[in-house]
C-alpha positions as a printed NumPy array, in Angstrom:
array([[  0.   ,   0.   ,   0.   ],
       [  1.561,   3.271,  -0.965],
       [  2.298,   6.231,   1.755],
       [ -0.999,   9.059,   1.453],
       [  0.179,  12.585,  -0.105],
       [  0.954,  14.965,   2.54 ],
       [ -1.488,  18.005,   3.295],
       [  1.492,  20.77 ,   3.198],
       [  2.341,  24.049,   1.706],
       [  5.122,  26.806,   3.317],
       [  4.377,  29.087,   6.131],
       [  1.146,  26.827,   8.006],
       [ -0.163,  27.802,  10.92 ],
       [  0.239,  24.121,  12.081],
       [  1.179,  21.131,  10.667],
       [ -0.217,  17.749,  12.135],
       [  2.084,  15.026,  12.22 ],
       [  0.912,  11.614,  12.957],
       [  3.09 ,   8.308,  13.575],
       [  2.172,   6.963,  10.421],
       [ -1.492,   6.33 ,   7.722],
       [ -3.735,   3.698,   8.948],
       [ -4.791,   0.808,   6.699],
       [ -8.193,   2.886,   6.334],
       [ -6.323,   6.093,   4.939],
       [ -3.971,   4.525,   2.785],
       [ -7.125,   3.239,   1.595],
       [ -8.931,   6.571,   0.809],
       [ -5.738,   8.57 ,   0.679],
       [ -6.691,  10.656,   3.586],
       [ -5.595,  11.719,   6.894],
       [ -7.095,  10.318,   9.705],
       [ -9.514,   8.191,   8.053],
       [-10.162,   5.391,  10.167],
       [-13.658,   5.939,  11.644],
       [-12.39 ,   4.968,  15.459],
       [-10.083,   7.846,  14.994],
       [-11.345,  10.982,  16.802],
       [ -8.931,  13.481,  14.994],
       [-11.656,  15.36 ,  13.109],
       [-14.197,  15.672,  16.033],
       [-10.778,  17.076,  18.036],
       [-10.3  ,  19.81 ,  16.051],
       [-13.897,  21.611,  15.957],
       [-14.353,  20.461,  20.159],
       [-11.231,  22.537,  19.99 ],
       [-12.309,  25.413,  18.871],
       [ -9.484,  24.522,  15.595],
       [-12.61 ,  24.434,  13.111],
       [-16.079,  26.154,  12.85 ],
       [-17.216,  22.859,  12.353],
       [-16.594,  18.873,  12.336],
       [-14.754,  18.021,   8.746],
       [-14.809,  14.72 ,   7.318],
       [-11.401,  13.077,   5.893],
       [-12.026,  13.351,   2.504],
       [-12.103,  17.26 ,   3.49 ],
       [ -8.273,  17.457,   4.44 ],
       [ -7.09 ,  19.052,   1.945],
       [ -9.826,  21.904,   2.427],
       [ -7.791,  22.256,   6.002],
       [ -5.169,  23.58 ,   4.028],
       [ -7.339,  27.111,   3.777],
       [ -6.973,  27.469,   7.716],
       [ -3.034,  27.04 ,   7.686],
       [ -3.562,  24.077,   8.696],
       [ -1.559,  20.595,   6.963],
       [ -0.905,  16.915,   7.449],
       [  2.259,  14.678,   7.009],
       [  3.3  ,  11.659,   9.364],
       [  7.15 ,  10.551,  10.554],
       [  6.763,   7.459,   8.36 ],
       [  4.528,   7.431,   5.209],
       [  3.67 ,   3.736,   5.343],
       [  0.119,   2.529,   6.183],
       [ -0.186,  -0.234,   8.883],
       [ -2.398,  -1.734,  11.469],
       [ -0.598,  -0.14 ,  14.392],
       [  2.464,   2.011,  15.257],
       [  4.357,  -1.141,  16.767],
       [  4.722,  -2.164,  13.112],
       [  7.326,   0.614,  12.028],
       [ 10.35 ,  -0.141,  12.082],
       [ 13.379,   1.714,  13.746],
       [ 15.051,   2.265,  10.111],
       [ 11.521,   3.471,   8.988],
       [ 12.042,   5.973,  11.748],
       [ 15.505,   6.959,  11.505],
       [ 14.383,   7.545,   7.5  ],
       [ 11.608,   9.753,   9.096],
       [ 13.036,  11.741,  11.61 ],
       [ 14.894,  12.713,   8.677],
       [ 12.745,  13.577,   6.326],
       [  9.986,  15.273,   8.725],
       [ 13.019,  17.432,   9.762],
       [ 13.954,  18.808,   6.192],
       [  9.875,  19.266,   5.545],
       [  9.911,  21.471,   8.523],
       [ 12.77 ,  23.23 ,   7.618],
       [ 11.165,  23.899,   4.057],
       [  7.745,  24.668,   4.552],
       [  8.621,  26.755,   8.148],
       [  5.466,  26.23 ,   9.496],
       [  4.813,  28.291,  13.054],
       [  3.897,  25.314,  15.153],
       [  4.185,  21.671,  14.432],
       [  1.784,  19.238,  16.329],
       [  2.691,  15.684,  17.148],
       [  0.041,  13.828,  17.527],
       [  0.706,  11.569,  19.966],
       [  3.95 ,  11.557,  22.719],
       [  5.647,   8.655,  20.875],
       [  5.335,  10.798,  17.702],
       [  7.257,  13.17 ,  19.205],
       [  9.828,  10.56 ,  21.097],
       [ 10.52 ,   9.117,  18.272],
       [ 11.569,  12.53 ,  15.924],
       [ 12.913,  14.389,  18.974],
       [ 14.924,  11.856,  20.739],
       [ 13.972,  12.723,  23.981],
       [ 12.353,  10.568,  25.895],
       [ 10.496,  12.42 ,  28.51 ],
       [  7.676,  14.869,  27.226],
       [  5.06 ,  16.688,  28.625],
       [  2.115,  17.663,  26.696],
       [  1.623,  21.032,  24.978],
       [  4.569,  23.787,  23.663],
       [  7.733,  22.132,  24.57 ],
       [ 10.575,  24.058,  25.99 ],
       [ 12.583,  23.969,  22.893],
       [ 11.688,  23.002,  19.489],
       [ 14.288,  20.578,  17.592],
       [ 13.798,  23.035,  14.234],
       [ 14.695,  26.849,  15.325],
       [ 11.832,  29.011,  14.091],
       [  9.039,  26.616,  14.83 ],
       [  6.698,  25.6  ,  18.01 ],
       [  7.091,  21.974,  18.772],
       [  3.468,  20.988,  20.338],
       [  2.953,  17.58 ,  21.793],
       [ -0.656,  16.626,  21.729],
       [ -2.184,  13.44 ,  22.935],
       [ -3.069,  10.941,  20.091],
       [ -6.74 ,  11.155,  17.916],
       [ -6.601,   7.108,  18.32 ],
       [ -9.954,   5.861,  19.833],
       [ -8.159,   3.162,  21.405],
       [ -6.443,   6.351,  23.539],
       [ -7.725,   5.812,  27.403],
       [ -7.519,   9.89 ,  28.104],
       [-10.994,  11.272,  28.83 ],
       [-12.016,  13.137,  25.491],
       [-12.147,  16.265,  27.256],
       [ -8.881,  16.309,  28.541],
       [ -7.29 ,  15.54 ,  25.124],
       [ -9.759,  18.596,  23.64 ],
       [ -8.079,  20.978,  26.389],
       [ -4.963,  20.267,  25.367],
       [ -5.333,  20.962,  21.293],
       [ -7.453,  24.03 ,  22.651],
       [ -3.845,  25.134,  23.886],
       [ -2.857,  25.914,  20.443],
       [ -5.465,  28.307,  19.823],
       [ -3.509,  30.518,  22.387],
       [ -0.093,  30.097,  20.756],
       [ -2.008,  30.576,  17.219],
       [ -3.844,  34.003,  18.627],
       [  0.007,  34.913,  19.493],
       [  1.125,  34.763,  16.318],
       [ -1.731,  36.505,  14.954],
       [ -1.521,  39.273,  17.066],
       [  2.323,  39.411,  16.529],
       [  1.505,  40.125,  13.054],
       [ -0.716,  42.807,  13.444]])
């Protein structure tokens, strides 16, 4: 099954980066397509969208300054599947697409997204301290999965954190 085509253009407001498609994207060709996956319903709780989008919509995300890429392009089941070259190729790759497309805040969704491309391997959720690309707001978000055990409210509070740093940059600008 071949990797989905990342959501992405320079200078986004945020760029969503996800471990890697599921079986149900790479399907469709769509981010966050598999219908236990909350990602969509995350964003409008969040305040992120005026209202719930559907995957085959994610390209229409693009008009917020918002996009969509993952740390390893192949579809599987589950995370555990990747392998740690499939990583290493990754980290390097989401690094240079950052560096590219300079977007203001880059949000991993999911800690072990953000393990795995930073290195680090304690992280809290929300803005991180420093960001591995200068110029850019790393933002560690909890994961859309359903099989996620975090009450749905809690994970909405914390994507309703960028809406802060995004008002920031908006009013930085004015």
């Amino acid at each position: 099954m071949k990797p989905i085509p990342d959501r992405i253009q320079k200078n986004l407001d945020i760029l969503f980066v996800g471990f890697n498609p599921s079986i149900r994207s790479g399907e469709t060709g769509h981010h966050y397509a598999n219908p236990n996956n909350r990602f969509w319903k995350i964003l409008f709780e969040a305040g992120l969208t005026p209202r719930k989008y559907s995957p085959e919509e994610d390209l229409k995300l693009l008009e917020y300054g918002y996009g969509f890429t993952n740390i390893v392009g192949r579809p599987t089941k589950a995370a555990d599947e990747i392998t740690k070259e499939e990583y290493q190729q990754g980290r390097e790759e989401l690094r240079k697409k950052i560096e590219d497309y300079a977007p203001n805040i880059v949000c991993f969704v999911g800690k072990g997204v953000y393990q795995e491309y930073s290195g680090k391997k304690s992280v809290q959720w929300g803005r991180q301290e420093q960001s591995v690309v200068p110029g850019t707001i790393d933002f560690v978000a909890p994961s859309s999965s359903g099989l996620v055990r975090m009450r749905f409210d809690d994970v909405v509070a914390i994507y309703r954190e960028l809406n802060d740093i995004l008002r920031m940059y908006k009013e930085k600008d004015e």
